[in-house]
PyMOL Python script that loads the backbone (N, CA, C, O; Angstrom):
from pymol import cmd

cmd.read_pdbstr("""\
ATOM      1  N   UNK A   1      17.548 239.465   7.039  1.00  0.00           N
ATOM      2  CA  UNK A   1      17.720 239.704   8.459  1.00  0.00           C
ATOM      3  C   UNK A   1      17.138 238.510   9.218  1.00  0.00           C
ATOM      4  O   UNK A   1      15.951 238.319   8.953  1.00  0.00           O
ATOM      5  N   UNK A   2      17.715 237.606  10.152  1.00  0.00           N
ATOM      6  CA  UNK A   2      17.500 236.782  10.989  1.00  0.00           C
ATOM      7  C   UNK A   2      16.277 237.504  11.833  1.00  0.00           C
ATOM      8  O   UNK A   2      16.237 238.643  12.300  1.00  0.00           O
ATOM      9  N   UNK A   3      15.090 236.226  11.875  1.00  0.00           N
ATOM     10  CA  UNK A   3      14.135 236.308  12.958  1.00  0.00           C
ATOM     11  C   UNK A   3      14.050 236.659  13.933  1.00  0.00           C
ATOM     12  O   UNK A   3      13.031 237.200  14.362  1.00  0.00           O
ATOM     13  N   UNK A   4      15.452 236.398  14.820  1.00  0.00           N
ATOM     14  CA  UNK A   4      15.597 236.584  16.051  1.00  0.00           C
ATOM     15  C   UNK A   4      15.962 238.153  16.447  1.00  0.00           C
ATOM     16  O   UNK A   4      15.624 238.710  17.491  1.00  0.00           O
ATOM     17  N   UNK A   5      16.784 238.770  15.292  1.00  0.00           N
ATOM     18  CA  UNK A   5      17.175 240.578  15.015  1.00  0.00           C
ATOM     19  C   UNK A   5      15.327 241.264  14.976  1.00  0.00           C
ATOM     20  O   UNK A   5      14.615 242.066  15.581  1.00  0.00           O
ATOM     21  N   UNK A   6      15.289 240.634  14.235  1.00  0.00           N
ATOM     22  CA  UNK A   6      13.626 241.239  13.815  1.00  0.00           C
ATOM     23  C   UNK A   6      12.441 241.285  15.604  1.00  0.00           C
ATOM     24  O   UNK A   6      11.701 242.079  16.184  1.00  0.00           O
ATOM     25  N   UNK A   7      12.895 240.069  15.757  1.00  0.00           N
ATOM     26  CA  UNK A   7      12.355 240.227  17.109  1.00  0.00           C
ATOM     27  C   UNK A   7      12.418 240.878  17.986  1.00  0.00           C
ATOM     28  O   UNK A   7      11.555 241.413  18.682  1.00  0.00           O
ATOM     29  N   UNK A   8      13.898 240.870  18.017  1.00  0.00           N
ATOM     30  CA  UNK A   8      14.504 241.959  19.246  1.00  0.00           C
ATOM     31  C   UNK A   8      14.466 243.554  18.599  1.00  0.00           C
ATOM     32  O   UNK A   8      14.753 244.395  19.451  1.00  0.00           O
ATOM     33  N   UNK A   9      14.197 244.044  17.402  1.00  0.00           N
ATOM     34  CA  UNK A   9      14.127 245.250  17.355  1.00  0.00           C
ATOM     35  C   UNK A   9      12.606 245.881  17.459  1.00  0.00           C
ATOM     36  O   UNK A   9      12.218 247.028  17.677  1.00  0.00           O
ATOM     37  N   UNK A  10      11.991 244.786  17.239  1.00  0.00           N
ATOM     38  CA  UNK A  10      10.598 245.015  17.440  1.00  0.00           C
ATOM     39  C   UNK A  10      10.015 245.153  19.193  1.00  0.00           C
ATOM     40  O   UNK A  10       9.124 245.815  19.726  1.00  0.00           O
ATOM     41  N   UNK A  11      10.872 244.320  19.620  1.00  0.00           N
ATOM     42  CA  UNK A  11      10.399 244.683  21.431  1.00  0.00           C
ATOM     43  C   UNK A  11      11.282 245.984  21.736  1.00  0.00           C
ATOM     44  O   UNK A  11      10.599 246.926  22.138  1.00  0.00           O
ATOM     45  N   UNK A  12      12.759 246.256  21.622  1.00  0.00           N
ATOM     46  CA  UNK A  12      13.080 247.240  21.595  1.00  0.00           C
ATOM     47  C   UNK A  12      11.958 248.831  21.309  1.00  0.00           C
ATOM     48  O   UNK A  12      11.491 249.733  22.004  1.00  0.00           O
ATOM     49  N   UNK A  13      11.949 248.396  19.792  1.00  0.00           N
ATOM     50  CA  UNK A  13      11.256 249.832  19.264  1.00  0.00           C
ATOM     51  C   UNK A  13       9.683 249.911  20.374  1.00  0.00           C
ATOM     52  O   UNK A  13       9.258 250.919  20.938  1.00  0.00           O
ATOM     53  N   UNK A  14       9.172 248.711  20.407  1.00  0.00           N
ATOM     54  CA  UNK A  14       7.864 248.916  21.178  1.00  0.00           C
ATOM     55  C   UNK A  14       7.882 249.198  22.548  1.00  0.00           C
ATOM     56  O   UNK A  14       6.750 249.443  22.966  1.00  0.00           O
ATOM     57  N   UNK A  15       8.959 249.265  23.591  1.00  0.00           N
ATOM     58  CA  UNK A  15       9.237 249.457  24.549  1.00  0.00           C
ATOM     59  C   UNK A  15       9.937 251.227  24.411  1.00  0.00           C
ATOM     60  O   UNK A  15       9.659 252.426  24.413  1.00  0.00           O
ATOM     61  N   UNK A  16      10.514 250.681  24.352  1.00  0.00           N
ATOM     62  CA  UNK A  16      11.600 252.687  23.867  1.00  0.00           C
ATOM     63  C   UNK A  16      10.897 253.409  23.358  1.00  0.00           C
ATOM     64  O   UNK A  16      10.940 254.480  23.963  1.00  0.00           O
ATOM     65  N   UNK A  17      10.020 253.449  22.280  1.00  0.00           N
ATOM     66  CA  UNK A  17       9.250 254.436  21.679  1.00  0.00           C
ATOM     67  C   UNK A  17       8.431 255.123  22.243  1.00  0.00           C
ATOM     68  O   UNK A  17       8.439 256.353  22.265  1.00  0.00           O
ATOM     69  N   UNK A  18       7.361 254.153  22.938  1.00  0.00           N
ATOM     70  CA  UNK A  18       6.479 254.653  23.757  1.00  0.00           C
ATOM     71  C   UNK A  18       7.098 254.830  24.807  1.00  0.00           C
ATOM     72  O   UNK A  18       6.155 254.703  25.588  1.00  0.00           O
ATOM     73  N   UNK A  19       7.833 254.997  25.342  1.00  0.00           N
ATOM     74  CA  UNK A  19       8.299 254.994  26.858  1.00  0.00           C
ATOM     75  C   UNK A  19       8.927 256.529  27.050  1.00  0.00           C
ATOM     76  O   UNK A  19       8.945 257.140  28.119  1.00  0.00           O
ATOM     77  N   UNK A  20       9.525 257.098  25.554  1.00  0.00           N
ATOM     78  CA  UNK A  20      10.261 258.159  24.719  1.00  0.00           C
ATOM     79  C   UNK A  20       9.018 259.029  25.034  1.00  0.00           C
ATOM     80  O   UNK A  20       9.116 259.891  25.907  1.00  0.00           O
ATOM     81  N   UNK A  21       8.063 258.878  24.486  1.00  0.00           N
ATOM     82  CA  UNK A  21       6.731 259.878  23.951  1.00  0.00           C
ATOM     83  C   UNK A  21       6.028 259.902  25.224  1.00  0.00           C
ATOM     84  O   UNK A  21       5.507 260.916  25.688  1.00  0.00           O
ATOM     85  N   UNK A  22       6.026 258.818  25.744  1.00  0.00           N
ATOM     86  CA  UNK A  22       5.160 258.964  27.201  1.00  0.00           C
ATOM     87  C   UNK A  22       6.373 260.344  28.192  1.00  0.00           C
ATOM     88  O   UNK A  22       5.923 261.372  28.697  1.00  0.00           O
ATOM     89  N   UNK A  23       7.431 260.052  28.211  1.00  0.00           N
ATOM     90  CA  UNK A  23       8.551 260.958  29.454  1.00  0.00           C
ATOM     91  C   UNK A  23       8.589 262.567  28.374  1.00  0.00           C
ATOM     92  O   UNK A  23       9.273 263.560  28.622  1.00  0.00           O
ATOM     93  N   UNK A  24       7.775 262.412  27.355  1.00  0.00           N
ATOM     94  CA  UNK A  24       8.099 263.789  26.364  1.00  0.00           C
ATOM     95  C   UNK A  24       6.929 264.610  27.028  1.00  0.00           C
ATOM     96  O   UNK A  24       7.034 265.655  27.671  1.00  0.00           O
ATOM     97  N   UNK A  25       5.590 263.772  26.673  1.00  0.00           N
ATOM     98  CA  UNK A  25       4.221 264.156  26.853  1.00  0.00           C
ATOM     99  C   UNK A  25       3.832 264.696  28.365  1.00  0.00           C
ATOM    100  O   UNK A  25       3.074 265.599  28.719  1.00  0.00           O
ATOM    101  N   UNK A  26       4.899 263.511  29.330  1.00  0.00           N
ATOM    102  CA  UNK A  26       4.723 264.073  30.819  1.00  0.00           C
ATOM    103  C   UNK A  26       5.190 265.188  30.753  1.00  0.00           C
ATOM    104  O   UNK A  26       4.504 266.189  30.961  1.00  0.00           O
ATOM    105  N   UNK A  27       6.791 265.236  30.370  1.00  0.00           N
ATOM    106  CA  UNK A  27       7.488 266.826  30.231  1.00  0.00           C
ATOM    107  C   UNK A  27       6.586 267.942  29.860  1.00  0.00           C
ATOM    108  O   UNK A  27       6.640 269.016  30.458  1.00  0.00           O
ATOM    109  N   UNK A  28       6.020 267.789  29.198  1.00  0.00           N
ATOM    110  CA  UNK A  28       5.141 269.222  28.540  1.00  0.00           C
ATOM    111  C   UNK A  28       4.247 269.263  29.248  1.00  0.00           C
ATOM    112  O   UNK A  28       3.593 270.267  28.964  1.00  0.00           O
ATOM    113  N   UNK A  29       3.701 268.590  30.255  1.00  0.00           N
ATOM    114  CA  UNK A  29       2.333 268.734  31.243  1.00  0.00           C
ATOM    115  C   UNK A  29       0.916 267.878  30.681  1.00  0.00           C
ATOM    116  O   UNK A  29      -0.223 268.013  31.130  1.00  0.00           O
ATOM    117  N   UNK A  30       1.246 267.195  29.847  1.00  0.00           N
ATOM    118  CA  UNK A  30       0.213 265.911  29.397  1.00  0.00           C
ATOM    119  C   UNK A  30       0.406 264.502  29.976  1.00  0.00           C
ATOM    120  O   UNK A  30       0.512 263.569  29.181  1.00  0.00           O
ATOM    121  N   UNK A  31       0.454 264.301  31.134  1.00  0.00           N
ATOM    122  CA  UNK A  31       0.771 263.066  31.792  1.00  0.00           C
ATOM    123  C   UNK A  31      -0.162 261.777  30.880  1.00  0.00           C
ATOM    124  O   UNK A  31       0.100 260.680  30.388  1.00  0.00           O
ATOM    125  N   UNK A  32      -1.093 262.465  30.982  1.00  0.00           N
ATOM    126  CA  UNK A  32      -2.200 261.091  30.629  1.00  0.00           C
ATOM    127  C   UNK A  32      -2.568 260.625  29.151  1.00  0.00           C
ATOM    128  O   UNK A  32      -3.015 259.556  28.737  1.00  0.00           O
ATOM    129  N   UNK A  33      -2.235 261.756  28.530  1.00  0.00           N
ATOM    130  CA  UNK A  33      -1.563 261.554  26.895  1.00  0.00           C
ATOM    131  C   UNK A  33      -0.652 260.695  26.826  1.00  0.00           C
ATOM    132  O   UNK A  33      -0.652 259.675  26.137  1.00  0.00           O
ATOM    133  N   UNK A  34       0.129 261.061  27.512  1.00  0.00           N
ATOM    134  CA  UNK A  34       1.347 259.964  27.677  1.00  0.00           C
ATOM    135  C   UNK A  34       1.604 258.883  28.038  1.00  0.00           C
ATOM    136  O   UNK A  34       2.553 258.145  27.770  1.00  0.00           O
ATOM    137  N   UNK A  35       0.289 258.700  29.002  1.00  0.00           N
ATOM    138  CA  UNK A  35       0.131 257.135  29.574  1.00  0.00           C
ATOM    139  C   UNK A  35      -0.313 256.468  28.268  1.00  0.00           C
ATOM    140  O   UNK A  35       0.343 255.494  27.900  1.00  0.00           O
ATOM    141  N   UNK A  36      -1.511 256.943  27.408  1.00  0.00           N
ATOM    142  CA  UNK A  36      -2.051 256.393  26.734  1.00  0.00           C
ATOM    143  C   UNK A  36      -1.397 255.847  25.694  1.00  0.00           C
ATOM    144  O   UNK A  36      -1.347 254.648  25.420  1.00  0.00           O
ATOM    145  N   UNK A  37      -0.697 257.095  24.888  1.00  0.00           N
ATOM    146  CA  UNK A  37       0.162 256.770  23.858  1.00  0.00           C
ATOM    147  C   UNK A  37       1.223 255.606  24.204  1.00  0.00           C
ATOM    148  O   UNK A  37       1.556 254.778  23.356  1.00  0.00           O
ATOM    149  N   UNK A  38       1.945 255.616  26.098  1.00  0.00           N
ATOM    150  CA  UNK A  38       2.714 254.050  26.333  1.00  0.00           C
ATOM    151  C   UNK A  38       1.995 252.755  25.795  1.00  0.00           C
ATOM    152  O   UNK A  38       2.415 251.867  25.052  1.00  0.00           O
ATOM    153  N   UNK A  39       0.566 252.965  26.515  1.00  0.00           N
ATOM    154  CA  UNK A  39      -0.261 251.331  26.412  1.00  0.00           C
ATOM    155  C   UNK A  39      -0.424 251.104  25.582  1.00  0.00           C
ATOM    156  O   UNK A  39      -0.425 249.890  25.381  1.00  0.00           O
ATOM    157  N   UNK A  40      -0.735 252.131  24.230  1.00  0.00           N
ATOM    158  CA  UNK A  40      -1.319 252.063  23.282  1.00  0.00           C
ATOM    159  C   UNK A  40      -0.240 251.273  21.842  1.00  0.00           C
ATOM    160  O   UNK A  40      -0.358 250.422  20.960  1.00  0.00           O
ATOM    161  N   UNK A  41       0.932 252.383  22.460  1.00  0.00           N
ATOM    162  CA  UNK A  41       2.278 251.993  21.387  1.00  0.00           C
ATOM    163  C   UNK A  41       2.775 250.228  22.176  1.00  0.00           C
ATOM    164  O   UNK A  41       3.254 249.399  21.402  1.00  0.00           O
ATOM    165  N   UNK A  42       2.622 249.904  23.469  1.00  0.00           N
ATOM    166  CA  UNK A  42       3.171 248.471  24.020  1.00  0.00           C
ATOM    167  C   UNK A  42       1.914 247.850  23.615  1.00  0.00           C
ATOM    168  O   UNK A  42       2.140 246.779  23.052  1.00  0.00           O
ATOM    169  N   UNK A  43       1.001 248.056  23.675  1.00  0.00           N
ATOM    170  CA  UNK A  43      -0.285 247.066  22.814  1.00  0.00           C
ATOM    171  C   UNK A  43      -0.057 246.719  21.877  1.00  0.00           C
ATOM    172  O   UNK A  43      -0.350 245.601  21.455  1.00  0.00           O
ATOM    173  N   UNK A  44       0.530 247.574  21.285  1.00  0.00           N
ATOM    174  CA  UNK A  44       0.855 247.669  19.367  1.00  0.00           C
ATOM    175  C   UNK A  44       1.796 246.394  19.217  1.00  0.00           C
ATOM    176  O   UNK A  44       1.617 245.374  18.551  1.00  0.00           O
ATOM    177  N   UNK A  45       3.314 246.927  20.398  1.00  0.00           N
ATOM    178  CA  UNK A  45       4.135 245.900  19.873  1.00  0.00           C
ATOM    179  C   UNK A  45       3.703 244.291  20.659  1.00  0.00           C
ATOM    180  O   UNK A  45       4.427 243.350  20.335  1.00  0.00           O
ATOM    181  N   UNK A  46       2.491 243.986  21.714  1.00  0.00           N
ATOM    182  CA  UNK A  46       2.520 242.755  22.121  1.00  0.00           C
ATOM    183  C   UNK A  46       1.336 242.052  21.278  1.00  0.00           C
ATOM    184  O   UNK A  46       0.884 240.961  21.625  1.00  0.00           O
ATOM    185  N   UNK A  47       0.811 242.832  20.018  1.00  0.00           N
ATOM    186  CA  UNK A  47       0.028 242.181  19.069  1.00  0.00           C
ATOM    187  C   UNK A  47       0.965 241.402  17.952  1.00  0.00           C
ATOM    188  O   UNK A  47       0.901 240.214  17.635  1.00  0.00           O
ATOM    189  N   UNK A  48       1.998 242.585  17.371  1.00  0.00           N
ATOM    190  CA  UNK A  48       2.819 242.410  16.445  1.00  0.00           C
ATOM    191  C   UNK A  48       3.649 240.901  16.304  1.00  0.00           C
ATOM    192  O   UNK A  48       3.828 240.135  15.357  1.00  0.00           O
ATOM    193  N   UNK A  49       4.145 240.886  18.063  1.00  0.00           N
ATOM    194  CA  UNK A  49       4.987 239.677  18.419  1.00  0.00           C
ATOM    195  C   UNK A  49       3.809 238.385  18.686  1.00  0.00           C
ATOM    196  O   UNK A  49       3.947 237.218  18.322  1.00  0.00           O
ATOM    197  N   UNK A  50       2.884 238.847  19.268  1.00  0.00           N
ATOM    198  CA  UNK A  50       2.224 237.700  18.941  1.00  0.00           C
ATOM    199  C   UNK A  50       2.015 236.866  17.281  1.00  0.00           C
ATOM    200  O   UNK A  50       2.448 235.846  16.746  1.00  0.00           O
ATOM    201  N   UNK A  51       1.089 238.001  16.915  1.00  0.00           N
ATOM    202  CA  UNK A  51       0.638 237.602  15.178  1.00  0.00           C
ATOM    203  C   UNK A  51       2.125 237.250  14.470  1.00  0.00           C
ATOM    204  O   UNK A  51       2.050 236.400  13.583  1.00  0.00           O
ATOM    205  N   UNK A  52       2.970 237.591  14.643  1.00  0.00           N
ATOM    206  CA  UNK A  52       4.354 237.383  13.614  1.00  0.00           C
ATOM    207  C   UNK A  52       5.225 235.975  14.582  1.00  0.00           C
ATOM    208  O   UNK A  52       6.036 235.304  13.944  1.00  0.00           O
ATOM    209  N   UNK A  53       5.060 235.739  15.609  1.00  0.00           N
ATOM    210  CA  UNK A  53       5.593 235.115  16.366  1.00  0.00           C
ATOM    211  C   UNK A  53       5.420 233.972  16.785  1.00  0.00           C
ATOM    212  O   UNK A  53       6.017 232.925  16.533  1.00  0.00           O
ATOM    213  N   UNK A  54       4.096 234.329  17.816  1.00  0.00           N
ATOM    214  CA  UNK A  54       3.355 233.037  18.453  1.00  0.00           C
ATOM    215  C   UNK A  54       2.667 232.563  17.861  1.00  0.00           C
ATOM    216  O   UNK A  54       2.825 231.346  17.764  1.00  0.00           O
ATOM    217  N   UNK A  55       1.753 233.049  17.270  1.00  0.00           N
ATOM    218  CA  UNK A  55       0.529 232.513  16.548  1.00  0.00           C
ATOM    219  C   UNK A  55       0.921 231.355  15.429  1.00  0.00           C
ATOM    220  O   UNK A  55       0.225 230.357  15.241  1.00  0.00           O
ATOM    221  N   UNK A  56       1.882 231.584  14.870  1.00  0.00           N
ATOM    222  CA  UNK A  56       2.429 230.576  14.245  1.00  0.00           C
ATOM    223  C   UNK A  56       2.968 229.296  14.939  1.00  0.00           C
ATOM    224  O   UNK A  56       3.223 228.545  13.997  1.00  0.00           O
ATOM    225  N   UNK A  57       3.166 228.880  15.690  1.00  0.00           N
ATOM    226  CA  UNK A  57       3.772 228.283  16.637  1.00  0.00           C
ATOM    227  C   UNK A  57       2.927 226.873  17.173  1.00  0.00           C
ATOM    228  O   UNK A  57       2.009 226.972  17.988  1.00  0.00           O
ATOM    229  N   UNK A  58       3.313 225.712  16.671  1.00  0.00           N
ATOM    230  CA  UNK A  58       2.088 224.620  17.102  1.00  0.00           C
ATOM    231  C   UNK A  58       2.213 224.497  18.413  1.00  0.00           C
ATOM    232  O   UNK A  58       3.432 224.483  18.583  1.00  0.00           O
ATOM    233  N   UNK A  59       1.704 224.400  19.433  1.00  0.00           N
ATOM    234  CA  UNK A  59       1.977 224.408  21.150  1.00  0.00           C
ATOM    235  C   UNK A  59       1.087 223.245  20.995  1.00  0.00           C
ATOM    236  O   UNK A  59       0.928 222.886  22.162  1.00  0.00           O
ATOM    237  N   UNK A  60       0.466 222.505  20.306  1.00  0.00           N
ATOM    238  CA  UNK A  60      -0.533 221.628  20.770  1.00  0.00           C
ATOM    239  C   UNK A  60      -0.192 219.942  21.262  1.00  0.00           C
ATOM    240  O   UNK A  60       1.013 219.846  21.495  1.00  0.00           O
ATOM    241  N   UNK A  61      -0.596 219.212  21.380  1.00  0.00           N
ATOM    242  CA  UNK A  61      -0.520 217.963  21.508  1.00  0.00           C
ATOM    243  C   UNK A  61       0.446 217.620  20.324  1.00  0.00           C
ATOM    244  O   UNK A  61       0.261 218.263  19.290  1.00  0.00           O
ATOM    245  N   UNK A  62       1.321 216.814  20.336  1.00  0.00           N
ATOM    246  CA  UNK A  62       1.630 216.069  18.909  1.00  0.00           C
ATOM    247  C   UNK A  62       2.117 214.707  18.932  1.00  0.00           C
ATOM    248  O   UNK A  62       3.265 214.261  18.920  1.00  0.00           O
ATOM    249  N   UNK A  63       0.806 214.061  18.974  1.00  0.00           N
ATOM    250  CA  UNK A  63       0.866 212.696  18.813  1.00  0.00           C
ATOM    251  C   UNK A  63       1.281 211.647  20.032  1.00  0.00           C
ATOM    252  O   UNK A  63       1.545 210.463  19.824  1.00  0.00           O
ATOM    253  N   UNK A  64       1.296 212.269  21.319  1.00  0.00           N
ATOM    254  CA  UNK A  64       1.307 211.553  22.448  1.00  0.00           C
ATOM    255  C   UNK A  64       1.025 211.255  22.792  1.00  0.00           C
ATOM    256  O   UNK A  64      -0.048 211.850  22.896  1.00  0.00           O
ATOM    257  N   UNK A  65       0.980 209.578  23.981  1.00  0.00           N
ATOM    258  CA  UNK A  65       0.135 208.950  24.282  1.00  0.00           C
ATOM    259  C   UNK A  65      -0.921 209.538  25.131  1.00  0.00           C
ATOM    260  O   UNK A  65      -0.608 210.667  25.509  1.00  0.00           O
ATOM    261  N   UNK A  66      -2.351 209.035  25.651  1.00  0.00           N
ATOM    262  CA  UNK A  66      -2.900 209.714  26.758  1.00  0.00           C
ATOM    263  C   UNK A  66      -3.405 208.388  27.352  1.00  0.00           C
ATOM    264  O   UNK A  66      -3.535 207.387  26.648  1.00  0.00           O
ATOM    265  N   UNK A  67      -3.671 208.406  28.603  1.00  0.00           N
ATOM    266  CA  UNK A  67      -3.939 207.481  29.333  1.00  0.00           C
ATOM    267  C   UNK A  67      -5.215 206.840  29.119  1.00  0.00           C
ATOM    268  O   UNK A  67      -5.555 205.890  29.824  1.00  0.00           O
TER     269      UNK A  67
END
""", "prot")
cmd.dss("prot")
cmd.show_as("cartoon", "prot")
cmd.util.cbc("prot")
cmd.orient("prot")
């Protein structure tokens, strides 16, 4: 599976999931269960994409002049 599929199902699932469980949890009269379980499940997926993603990623200087 291409990187870029993997990516996008991973922001998908981390957005939709919690967003699913949070509008379930409000439904039943647990609003704040539901908040938690959102931040908690979008925390999840903006670690995931980092560590699998960014973190790998050289952003640094490479080899350019400086004044």
């Amino acid at each position: 599976m291409d990187s870029r599929v993997k990516l996008g199902l991973v922001l998908a699932a981390g957005v939709v999931l919690p967003g699913v469980a949070n509008h379930l949890l409000y439904q039943s009269g647990r609003p704040t269960a539901g908040a938690v379980v959102w931040a908690t499940g979008y925390a999840a997926m903006v670690l995931v994409v980092w560590y699998n993603w960014l973190r790998p990623l050289d952003l640094g200087p490479s080899g350019g002049t400086e004044p």
